[in-house]
N, C-alpha and C positions, 0 to 999 in steps of 0.2 A: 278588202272587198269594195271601200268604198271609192281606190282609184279602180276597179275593175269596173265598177258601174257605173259611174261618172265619167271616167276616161272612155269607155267604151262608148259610151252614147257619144260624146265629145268628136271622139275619131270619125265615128260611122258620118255625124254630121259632115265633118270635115272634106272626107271623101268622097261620100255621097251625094250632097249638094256640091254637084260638079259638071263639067260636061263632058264627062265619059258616063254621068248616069242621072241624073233626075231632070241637068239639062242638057240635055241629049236632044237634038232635034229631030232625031231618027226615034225616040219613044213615043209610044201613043201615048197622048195628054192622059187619058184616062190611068195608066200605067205611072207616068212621073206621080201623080195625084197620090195612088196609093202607094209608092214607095217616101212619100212626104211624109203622107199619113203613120207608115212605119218608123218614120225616125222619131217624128212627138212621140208617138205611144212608147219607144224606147227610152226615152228622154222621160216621159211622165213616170214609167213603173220603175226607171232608175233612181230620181230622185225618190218615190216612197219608197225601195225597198232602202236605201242611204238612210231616210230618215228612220225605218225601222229598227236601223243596226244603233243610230246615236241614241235612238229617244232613250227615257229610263224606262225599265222594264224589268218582270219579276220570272221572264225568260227571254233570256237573251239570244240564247240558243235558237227557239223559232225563227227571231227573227234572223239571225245570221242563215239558217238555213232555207229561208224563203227567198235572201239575197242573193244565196249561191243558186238557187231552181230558177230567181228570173236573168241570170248570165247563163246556166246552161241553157234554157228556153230558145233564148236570142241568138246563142253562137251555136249551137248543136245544128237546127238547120240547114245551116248553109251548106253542109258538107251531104245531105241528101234530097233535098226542094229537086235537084234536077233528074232524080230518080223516078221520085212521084209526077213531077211534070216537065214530060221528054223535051217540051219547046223551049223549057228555061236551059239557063246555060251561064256556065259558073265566070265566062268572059266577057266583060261589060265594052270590048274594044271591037273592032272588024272583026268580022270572021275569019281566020286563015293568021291572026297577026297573033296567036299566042304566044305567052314567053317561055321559050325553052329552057332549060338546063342540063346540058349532055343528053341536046333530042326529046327530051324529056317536059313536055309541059307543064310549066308548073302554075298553079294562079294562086297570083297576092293574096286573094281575097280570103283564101282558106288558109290562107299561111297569117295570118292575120285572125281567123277566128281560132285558129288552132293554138295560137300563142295566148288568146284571152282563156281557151279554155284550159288552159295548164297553168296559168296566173290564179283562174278561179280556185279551181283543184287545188293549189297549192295554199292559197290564202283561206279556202273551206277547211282545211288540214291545221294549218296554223293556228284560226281560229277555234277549231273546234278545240283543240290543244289547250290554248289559253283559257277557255270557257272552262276547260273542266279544272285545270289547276283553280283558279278563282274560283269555283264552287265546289271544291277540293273530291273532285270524283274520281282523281286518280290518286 
């Protein structure tokens, strides 16, 4: 969990502060503003849910599983934000220049959250496994 939420904020910056997206000179300032806004606050609830998992604690389990609720939180959106709001749009490039695969558009962006939410998944599994051997519940 702790590379899925630190790597994950890590990426998003990486990508993000770019100029295909925050510096975009085709985005409204007001727009680059709150998608800045979004990557700190990703970056802030990453490191405490991290810190959650390390600290000592007499449930380890909460906090393992408030780590995995702010990775789903973060990556579950992206895959329906342009449902709820028809103007957004899951391609941060021209209009018309999506990348295809056999015709088939496909975008990184989801391919990339879809891979942290099957890391989470897996590493919630993992964890939760390990937790209960150590507190011998299975």
């Amino acid at each position: 969990m702790t590379f899925v939420l630190l790597g994950g904020s890590a990426l998003s910056f990486v990508l993000d502060w770019s100029s295909n997206h925050l510096l975009n000179p085709l985005w409204h300032p007001h727009a680059r503003f709150h998608g800045a806004l979004m990557l700190f606050l990703l970056a802030g609830v990453s490191i405490m849910a991290t810190w959650l998992i390390w600290r000592r604690s007499k449930e380890p389990e909460v906090a393992f599983t408030v780590a995995t609720a702010v990775s789903v939180a973060y990556w579950t959106p992206l895959f329906y934000v342009p449902f709820l709001l028809p103007s957004a749009t899951w391609w941060a490039g021209r209009p018309g220049t999506e990348p295809r695969v056999d015709g088939v558009v496909v975008y990184p962006n989801l391919i990339v959250a879809g891979l942290f939410l099957v890391i989470t998944l897996v590493a919630y599994r993992l964890g939760k496994t390990g937790l209960a051997d150590r507190h011998g519940l299975r």
